[in-house]
Every structure is written in C-alpha cells, then in structure tokens.
C-alpha positions in Angstrom: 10.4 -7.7 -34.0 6.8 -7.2 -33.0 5.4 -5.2 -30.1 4.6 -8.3 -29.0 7.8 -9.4 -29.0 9.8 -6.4 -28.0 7.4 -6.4 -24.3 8.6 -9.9 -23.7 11.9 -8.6 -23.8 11.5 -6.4 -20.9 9.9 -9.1 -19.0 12.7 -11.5 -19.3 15.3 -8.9 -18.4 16.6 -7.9 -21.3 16.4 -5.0 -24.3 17.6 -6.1 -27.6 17.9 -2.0 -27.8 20.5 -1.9 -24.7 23.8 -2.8 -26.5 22.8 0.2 -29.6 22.8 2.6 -26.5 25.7 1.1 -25.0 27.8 2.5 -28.2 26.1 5.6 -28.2 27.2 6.3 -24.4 24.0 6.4 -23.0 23.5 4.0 -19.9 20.2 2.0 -20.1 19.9 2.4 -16.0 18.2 5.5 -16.4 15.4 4.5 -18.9 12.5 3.6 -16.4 10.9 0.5 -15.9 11.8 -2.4 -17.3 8.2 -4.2 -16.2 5.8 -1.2 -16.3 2.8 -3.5 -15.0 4.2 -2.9 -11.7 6.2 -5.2 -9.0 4.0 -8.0 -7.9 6.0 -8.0 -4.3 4.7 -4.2 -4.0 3.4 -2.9 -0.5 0.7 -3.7 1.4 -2.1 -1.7 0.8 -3.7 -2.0 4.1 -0.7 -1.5 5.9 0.6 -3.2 9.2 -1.9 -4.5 11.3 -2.2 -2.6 14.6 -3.8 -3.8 17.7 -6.5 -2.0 19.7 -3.5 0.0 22.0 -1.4 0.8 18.8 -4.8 2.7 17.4 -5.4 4.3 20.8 -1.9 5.7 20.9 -2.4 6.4 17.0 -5.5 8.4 17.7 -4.3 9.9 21.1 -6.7 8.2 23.8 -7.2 5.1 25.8 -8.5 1.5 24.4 -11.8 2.1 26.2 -12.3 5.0 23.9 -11.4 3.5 20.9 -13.6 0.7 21.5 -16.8 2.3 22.4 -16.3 6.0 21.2 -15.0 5.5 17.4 -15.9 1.4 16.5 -19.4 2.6 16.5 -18.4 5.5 14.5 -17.0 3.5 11.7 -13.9 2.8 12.3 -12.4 -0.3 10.0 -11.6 -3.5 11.9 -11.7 -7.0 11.6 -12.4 -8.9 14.2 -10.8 -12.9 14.0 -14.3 -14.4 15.2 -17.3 -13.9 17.3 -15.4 -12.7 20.2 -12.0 -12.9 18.8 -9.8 -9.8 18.8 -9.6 -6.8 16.9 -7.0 -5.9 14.3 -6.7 -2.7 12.7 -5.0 -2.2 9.5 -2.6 1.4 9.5 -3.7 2.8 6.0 -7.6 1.9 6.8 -7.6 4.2 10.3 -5.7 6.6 8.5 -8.2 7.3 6.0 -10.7 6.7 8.2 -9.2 9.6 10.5 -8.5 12.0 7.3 -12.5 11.4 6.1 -13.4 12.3 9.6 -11.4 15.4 9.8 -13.2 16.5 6.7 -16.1 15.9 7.9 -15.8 18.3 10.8 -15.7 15.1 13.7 -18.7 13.6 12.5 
C-alpha cells in the first residue's frame, strides 16, 4: 500500500493497521487523529457575536462609552449598513483589549 493509499484510509474511517493491534492488545482509541488536517465543523474563530451592551458589560462601562470612547480607538466592528447596527465579534474585542493592555491604554 502506498502513502497515498494508507491516508485515504484514515479519511474513510478506517486503518488496515487496526485489527494487527487488536491482537497485540493495544486499543487503536488512543492513537490520535484519525484526520490530522483538522475537523472542518471546528470553532468559530471570531467567536459569538456580541451586541454593543454585551461589549460594554464585557469592557466594564456603559454603551455611550463604548461607542464614542473605544470605536474611535480601534475597536473591531461590523456595522450591517450605513446606519445599521453594530456587531462585535468575542475573540476580536478580546484581542483587541489584550493589545491594548500591552500597550499601556493607548
């Protein structure tokens, strides 16, 4: 079987390999990964979304504050169109807090 061949395995689930360890009393559970590339149904990266209260009480202060004290700062939003609402994404303030503490505030 070829490398080729023996990955293809893993993706569909099964190790030709598995019944060989079976009779050596080892359990295949324990082996890692069956589909190293990663799961495709993985986390969100940008987290939840949070609305403009859910980042206040995040931060520790009111709306007002978070909309003209930090948005002109830098904080990450998206806005859903010209004068649309904001939406916050959990992992983006969170960085964008942790790069701020760093920074000394600025």
């Amino acid at each position: 079987m070829t490398t080729e061949h023996a990955h293809e395995g893993y993706k569909a689930g099964f190790d030709p390999a598995e019944k060989y360890l079976e009779t050596l009393g080892i359990s295949a559970d324990g082996l890692g990964q069956r589909y190293p590339q990663g799961d495709p149904q993985s986390a969100d990266p940008l987290g939840e979304a949070l609305t403009i209260r859910d980042v206040a009480k995040l931060l520790g202060c009111s709306p007002w504050t978070v909309r003209h004290s930090y948005l002109p700062r830098g904080l990450p939003f998206l806005r859903s169109g010209p004068l649309g609402k904001l939406t916050f994404y959990r992992t983006q303030v969170v960085r964008w807090i942790l790069e701020h503490q760093r920074k000394g505030g600025k």
